[in-house]
C-alpha positions in Angstrom: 33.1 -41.3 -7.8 31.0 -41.0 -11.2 29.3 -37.7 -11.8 26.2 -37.8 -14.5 27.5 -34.2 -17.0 25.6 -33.1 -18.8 26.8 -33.8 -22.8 27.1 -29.7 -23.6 29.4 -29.4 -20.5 31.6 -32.6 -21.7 32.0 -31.5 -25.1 33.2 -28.3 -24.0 35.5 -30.1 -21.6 36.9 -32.4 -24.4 37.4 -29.7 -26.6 39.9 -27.6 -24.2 41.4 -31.3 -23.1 42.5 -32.3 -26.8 43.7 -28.7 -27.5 46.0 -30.1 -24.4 44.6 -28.1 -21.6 42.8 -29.0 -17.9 39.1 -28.3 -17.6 37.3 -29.4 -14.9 33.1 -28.8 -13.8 33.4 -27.1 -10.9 31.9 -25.7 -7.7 28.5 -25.5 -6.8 27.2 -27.9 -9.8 29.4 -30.5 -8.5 28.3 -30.0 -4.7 24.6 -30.2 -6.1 25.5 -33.1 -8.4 27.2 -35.1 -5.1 24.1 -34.2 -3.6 21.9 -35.7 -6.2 20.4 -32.3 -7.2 19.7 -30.8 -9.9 22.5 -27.8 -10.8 21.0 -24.5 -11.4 24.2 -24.7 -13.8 27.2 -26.0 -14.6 31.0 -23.8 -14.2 33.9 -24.8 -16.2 37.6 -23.9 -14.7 40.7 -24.8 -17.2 44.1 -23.8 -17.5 43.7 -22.0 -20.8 43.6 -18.4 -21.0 41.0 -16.4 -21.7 42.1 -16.0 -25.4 42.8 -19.7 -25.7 39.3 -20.4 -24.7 38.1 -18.0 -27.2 40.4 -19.6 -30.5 39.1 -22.8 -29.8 35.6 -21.8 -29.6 33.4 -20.5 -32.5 30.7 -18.7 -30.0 31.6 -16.9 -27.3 30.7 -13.9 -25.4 33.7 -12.0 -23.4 31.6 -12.1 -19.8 34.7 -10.9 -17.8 38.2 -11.5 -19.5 39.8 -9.4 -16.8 39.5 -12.0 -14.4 39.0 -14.8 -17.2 35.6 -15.9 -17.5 34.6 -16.4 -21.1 30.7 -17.6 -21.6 31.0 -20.6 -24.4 27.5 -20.5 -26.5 26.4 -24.3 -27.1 23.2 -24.1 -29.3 21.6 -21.4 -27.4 23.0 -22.0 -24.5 26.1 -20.9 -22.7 28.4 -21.9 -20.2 31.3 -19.8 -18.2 34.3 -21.1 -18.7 37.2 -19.6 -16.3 40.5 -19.6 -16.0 42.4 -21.1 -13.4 43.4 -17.9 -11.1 44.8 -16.4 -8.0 43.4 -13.6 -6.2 45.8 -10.8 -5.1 45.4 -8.8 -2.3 41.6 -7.2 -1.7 40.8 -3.6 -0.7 37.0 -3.3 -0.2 35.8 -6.4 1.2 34.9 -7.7 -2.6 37.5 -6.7 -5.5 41.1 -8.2 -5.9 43.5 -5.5 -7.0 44.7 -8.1 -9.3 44.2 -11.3 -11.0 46.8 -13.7 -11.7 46.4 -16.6 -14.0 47.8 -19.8 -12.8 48.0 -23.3 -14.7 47.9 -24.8 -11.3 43.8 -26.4 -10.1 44.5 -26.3 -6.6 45.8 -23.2 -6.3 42.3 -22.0 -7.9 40.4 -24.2 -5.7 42.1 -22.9 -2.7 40.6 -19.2 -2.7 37.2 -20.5 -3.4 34.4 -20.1 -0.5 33.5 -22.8 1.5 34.9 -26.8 1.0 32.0 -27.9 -0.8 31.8 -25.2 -3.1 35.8 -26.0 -3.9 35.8 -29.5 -5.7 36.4 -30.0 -9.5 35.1 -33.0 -11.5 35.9 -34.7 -15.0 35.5 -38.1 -16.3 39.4 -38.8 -16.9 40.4 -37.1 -13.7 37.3 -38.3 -11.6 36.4 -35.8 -8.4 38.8 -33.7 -7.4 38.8 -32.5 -3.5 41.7 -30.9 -1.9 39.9 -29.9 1.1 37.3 -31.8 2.4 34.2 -31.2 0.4 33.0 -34.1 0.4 33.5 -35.0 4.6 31.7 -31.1 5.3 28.9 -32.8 2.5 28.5 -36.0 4.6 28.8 -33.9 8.2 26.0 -31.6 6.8 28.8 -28.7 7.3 29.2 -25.0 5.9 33.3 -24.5 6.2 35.7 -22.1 4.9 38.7 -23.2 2.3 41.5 -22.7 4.5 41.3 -19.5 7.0 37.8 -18.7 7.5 39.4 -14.5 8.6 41.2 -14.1 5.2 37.9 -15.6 3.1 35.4 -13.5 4.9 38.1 -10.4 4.7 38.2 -11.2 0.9 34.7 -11.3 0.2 32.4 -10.1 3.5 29.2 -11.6 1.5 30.7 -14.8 2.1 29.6 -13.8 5.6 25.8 -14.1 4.5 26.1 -16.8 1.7 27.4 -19.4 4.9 23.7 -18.8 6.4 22.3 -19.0 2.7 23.9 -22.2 2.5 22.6 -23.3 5.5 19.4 -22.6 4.6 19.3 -24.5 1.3 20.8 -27.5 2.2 19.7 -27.4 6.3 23.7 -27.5 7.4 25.3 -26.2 10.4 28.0 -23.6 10.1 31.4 -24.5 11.1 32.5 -23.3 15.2 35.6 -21.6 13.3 33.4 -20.4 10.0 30.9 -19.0 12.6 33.4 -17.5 15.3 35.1 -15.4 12.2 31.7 -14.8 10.7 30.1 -13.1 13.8 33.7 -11.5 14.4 33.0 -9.7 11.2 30.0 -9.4 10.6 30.4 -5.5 10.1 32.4 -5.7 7.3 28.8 -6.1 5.2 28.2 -2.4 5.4 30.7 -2.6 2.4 28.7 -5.1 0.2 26.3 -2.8 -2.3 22.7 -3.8 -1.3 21.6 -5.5 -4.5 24.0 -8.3 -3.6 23.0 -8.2 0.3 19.4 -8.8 -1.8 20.4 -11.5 -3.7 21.4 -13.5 -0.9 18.7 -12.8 1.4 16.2 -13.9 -1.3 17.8 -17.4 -1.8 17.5 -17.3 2.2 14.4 -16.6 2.6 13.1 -19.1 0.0 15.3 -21.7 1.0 13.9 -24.8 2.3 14.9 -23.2 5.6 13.7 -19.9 5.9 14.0 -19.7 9.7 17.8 -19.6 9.5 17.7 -16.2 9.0 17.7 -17.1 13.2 21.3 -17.9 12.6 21.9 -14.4 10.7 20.7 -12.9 13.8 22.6 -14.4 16.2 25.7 -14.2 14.1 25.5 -10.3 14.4 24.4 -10.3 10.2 21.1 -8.7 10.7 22.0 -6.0 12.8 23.8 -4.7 9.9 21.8 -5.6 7.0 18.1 -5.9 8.8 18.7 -4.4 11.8 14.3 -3.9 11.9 14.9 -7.6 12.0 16.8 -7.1 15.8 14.0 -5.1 17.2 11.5 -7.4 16.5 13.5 -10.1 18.1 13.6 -8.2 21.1 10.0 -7.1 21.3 8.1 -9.5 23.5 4.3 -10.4 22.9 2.0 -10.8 26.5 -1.0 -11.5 25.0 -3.3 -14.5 24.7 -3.2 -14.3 20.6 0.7 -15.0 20.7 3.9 -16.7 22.5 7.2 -15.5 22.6 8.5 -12.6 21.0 7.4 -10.8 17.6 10.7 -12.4 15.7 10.3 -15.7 17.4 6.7 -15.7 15.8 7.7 -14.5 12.6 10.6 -16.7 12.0 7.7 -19.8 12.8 5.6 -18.3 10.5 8.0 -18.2 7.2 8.4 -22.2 7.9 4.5 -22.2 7.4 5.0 -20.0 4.1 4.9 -21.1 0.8 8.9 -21.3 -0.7 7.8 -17.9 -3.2 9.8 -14.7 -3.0 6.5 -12.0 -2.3 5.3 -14.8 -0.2 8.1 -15.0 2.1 9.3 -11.2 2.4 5.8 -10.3 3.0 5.4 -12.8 6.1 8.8 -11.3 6.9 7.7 -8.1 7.2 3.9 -8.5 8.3 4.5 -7.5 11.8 7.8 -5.3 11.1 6.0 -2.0 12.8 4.9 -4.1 16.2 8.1 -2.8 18.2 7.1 0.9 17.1 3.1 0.3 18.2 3.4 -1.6 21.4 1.5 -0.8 24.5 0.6 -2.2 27.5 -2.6 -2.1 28.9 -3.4 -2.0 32.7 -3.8 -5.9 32.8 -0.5 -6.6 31.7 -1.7 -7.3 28.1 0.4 -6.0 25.1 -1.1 -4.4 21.6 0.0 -3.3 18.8 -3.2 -1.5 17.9 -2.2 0.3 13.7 0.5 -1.9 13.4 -0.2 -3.4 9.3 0.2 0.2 8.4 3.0 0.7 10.1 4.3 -2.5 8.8 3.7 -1.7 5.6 5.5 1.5 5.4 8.7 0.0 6.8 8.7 -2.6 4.7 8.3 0.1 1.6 11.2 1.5 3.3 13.4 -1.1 3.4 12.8 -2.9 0.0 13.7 0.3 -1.3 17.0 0.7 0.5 17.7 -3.5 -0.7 16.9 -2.0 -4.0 13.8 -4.4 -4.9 12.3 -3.5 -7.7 8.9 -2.1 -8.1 6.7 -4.7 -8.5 7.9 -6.7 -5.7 8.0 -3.5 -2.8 4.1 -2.6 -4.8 2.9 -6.4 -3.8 4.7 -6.7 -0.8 3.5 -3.5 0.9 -0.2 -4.4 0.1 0.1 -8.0 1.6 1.5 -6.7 4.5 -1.2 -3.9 5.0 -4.2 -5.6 4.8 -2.4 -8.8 6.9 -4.7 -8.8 9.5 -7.8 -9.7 7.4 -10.2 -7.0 9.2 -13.1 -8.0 7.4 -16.6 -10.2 8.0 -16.7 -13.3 6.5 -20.1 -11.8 4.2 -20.2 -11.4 0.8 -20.5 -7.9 0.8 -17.6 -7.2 2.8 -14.9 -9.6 0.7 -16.4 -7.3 -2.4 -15.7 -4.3 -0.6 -12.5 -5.2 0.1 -11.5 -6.4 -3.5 -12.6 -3.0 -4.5 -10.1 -1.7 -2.3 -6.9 -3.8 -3.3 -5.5 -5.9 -6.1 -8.2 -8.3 -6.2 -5.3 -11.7 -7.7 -3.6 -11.2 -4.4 -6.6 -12.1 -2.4 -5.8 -15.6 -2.5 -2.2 -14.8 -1.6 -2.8 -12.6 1.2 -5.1 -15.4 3.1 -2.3 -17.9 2.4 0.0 -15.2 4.5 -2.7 -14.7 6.8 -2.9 -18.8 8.1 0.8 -18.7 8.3 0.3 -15.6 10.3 -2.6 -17.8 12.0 -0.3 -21.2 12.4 2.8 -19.0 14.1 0.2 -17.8 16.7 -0.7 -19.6 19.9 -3.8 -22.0 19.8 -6.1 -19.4 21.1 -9.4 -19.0 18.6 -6.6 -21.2 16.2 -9.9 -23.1 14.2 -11.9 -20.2 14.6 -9.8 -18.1 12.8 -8.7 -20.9 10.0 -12.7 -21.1 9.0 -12.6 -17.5 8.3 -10.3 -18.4 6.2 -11.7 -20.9 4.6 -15.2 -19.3 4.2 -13.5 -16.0 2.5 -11.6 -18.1 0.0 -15.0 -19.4 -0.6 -16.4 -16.4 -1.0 -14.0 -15.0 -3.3 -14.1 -17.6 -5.6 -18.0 -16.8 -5.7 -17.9 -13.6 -6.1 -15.3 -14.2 -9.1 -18.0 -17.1 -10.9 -20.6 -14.6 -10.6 -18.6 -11.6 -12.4 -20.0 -9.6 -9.3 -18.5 -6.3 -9.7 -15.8 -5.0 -7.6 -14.2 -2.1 -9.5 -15.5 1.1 -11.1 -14.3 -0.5 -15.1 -16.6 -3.7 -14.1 -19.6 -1.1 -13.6 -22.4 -1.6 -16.2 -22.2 2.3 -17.5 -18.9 4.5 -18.1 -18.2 8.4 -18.1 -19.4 7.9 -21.6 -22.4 6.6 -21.2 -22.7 9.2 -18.4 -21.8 12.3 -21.0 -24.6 10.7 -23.2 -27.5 11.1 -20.7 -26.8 14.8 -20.3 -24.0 14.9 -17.6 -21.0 17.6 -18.1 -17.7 16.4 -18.6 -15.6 16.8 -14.9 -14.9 15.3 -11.8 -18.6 14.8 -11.0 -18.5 12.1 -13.9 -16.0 10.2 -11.4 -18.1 10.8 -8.0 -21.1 9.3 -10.0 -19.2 6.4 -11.1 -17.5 5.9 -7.6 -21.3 6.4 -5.4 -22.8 3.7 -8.6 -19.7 1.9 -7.2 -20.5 2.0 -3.8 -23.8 1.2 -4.7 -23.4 -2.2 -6.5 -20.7 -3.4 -4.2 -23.8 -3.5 -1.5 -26.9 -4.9 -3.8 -24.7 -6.3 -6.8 -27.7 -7.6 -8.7 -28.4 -3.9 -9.4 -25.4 -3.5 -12.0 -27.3 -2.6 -15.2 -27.0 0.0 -17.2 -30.9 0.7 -17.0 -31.0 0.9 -13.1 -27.8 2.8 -13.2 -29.2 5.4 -15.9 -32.1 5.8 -13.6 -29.9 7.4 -10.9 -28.9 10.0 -12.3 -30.1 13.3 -10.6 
């Protein structure tokens, strides 16, 4: 079975092979290669030690020699080349106490993660697959190498990259894989959050987003998400929705663009329903304050997954103003763009039909045209310069100092009321008509 490598990644394995040692491509750019896509990047395994790597190479950077990964710089690119190893025993769910070098492929292979993440491939030896990589690729299967208990013990993210996996390449999970991963599920209290992130964004903009289903029902998001369980458990009675405030959320990531903001904000949009629900005395359920809510959880919660700013700042404001509570007139889209960031308009109405397309059919096309007209809108109110913030105004605190006005806060009332002002009758931002209003 021919694998296309790329020429940096040979050369590098014909190098280490003529100074008479193995090297091999290995793991997940082989699965993706089998798979006939396109490798994020390419892993080298060999039996030479760290230092032999180094002696044969002229630029290298020492990535992690203690458990032999040397990055070899080809051009400006680099490549991790690691030495065939065993793991000894592990003590927190992620670190070997020790790391023993080993000349031997399959014994390196064998503590890898799943069987199609644990095949090796060079174009003298050909594929090499100990254990079943390449049935579990044609079975559409996520399995552990070997004993699913000791892998997950070993490394408990494993637990949540089987449901990432899923995700990106729309497999099942192994009965076995899954028992041991529900079994343990708890052990991911141990894993530091920024690597519970990691995997949860590749999740999440997966071409299967709605796995995160299966991260549920294995017991996953109880630990890592556990907002995540209450929402799955909060029913919806009410003509706008079906099933249960997860059930429509999960429907509505599938209707999401595959962009990180994109997807986390869809996944928290409706986050602070279970907190707001009431019933009123025909049966009907609300949620009456809930994008607020909403917003501040999921502020919360990027924080504790350690997102950084940018992302929780974008997130937050897509979820809060989620429910579009505006009229479709010009006036009100410019007095909401005053109001928020105005380049995420066009995002937030992209979550907002995803939001539309998860709900039931009820006022569906009604509700899609507002849509569409305040897209329209917003693009007009952009052609036309129309102003929407208090630097777009015709006059500053400068020109206000140089009519006569003392310097202090009333300078920023002025400009706030001139703001106020245009937002309503835009045609009267100019600096003459503004001038004019000053008492």
């Amino acid at each position: 079975m021919k694998i296309e490598v790329p020429e940096k990644v040979q050369m590098i394995i014909r190098a280490l092979q003529e100074h008479g040692y193995d090297a091999y491509a290995v793991g997940g750019c082989v699965r993706d290669s089998l798979l006939r896509r396109s490798p994020a990047d390419w892993d080298i395994t060999t039996s030479a030690r760290p230092m032999e790597v180094k002696s044969i190479f002229r630029r290298t950077v020492d990535t992690g020699l203690q458990h032999g990964t040397v990055t070899v710089l080809v051009e400006k690119e680099g490549f991790e080349v690691t030495t065939y190893r065993i793991d000894g025993e592990y003590e927190d769910s992620r670190h070997p106490k020790e790391v023993i070098f080993t000349g031997n492929l399959e014994e390196d292979l064998k503590r890898r993660d799943f069987t199609i993440n644990a095949m090796a491939y060079n174009d003298k030896t050909g594929l090499v697959d100990v254990f079943g990589g390449i049935r579990d690729l044609e079975g559409k299967i996520v399995r552990c190498v070997g004993n699913p208990e000791e892998r997950f013990t070993e490394d408990a993210l494993r637990i949540l990259r089987a449901v990432r996996f899923s995700a990106q390449l729309g497999f099942s999970i192994e009965g076995d894989t899954a028992h041991w991963a529900k079994k343990l599920a708890p052990t991911l209290r141990r894993i530091s959050a920024e690597r519970i992130q990691t995997e949860l964004v590749k999740l999440l903009v997966s071409a299967h987003p709605e796995c995160l289903r299966t991260a549920w029902e294995l017991g996953i998001t109880q630990i890592v998400l556990p907002e995540f369980d209450e929402m799955m458990a909060t029913e919806q009675k009410n003509p706008h929705h079906f099933g249960s405030v997860g059930e429509h959320t999960l429907k509505a990531l599938a209707y999401t663009e595959a962009d990180k903001v994109q997807r986390l904000a869809v996944l928290f949009h409706d986050m602070g329903k279970p907190l707001m629900k009431t019933t009123d005395q025909n049966g009907i359920d609300h949620f009456h304050g809930h994008p607020k809510v909403s917003a501040e959880l999921a502020g919360k919660i990027l924080r504790r997954l350690r997102f950084d700013n940018d992302t929780i700042r974008k997130v937050t404001e897509l979820v809060y103003w989620h429910e579009c509570p505006w009229e479709c007139t010009p006036k009100s889209i410019r007095k909401v763009l005053s109001k928020m960031t105005p380049e995420l308009f066009p995002v937030l109405l992209k979550i907002r039909r995803a939001d539309v397309m998860a709900q039931s059919d009820y006022c569906r096309e009604e509700k899609l045209g507002r849509l569409a007209e305040s897209l329209r809108l917003y693009e007009e109110i952009l052609e036309k310069e129309e102003c929407i913030s208090v630097k777009m105004l015709a006059v500053s605190g400068k020109d206000l100092i140089a009519a006569g006005m003392k310097p202090g806060k009333e300078i920023g009332e002025t400009l706030n009321g001139f703001l106020e002002l245009v937002l309503e009758e835009p045609e009267k931002n100019t600096k003459e008509y503004l001038l004019s209003r000053i008492k």
